[in-house]
C-alpha positions in Angstrom: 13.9 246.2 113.7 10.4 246.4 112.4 11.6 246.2 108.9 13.4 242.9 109.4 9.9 241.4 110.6 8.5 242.4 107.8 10.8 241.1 105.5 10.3 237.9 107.2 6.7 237.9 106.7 7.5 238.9 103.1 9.7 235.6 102.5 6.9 233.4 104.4 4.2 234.4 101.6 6.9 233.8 98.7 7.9 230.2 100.2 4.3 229.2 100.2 4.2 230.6 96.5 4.4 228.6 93.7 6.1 231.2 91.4 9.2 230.8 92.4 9.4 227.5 92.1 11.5 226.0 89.1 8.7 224.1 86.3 10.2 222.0 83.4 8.4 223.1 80.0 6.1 220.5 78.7 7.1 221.1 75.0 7.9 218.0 73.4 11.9 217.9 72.2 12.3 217.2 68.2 13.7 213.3 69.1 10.6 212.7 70.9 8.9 213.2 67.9 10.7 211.5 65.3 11.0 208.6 68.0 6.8 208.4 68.4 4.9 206.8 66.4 1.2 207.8 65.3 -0.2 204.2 66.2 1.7 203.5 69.1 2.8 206.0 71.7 5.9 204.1 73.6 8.6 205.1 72.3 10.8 202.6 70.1 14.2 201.3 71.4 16.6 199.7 69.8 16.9 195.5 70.2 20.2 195.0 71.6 21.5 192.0 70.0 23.8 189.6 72.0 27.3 189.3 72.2 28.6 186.7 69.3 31.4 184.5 70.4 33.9 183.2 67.9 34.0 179.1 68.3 34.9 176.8 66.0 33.2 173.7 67.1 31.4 173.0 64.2 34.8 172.7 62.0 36.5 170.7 64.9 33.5 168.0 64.6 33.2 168.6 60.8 36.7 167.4 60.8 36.5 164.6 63.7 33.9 163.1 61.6 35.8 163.4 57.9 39.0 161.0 60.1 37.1 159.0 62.2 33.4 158.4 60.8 30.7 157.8 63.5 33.3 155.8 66.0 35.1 158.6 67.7 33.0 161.7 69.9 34.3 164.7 71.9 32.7 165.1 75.7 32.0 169.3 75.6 34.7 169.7 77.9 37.0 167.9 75.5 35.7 170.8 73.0 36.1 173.6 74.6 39.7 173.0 74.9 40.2 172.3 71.1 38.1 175.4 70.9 40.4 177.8 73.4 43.1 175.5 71.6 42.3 177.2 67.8 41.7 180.3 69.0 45.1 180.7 70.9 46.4 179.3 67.9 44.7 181.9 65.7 45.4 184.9 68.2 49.6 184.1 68.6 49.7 184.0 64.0 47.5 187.1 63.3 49.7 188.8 66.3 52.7 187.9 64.8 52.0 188.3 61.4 50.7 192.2 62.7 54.4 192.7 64.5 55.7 191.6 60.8 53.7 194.4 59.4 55.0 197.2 61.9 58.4 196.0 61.2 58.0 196.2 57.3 56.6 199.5 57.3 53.4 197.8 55.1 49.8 198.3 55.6 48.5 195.3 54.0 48.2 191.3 54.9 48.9 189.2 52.7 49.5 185.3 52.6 53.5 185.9 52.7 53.2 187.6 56.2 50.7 184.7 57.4 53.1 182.1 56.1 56.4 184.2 58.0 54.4 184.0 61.5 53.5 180.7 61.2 56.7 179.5 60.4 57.8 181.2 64.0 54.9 180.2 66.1 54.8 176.9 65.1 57.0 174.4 65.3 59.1 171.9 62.9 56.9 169.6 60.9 53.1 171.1 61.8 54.7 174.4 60.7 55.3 172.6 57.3 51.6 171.3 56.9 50.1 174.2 58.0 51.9 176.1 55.0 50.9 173.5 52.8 47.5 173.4 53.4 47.6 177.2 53.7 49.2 177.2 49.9 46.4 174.9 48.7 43.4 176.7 50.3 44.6 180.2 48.8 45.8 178.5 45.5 42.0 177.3 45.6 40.4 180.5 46.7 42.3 182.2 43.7 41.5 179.7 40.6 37.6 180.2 42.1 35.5 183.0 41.2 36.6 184.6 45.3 40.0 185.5 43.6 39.4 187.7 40.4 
């Protein structure tokens, strides 16, 4: 019984010691280095730059202006649903014309497989216009110095 008292007192003078005690090494790691600079000691992070969102407002009053001159304005809200509108539009043809794809076995887009998914998204007459002016944009791209 005496040796377990004095393996008590043995464990009282090792808790009050600070050798058993885990320490983190001070040593600097090789990132911190590279990230320090010699003028300033903070360490650099990177900017985070904010989220960009896809609209396409400007081209909707570009266009409202080109028809209607200085008469006719939008209200926001009235934009933001011709916004949502062209991208919903944009979403269902490059979807489609992605199924098109799959289903060919081919790997790359070209104006045929835009042209296919329009025709079955949209319908009747604003399915013809939209390959017309679809036809003259990339006819136009290709004659410019874009296309060679």
């Amino acid at each position: 019984m005496a040796e377990l008292g004095e393996d008590i007192d043995m464990m009282d003078k090792f808790a009050d010691d600070d050798k058993g005690k885990f320490k983190p090494s001070k040593k600097e790691k090789p990132m911190d280095k590279l990230l320090k600079d010699k003028d300033n000691d903070k360490k650099r992070k990177p900017k985070k730059k904010p989220a960009r969102f896809l609209t396409w407002q400007s081209y909707i009053h570009k266009v409202l202006k080109t028809v209607h001159d200085d008469s006719c304005t939008l209200s926001s809200k009235a934009m933001q649903i011709l916004d949502s509108f062209a991208n919903d539009l944009f979403e269902r043809i490059s979807t489609e014309a992605v199924k098109l794809l799959r289903l060919n076995n081919k790997k790359t887009l070209t104006s045929m497989e835009i042209q296919t998914a329009a025709r079955l998204v949209l319908p009747g007459e604003l399915c013809k216009h939209a390959i017309q002016d679809g036809a003259k944009a990339v006819q136009k791209y290709n004659n410019s110095a874009g296309g060679e």
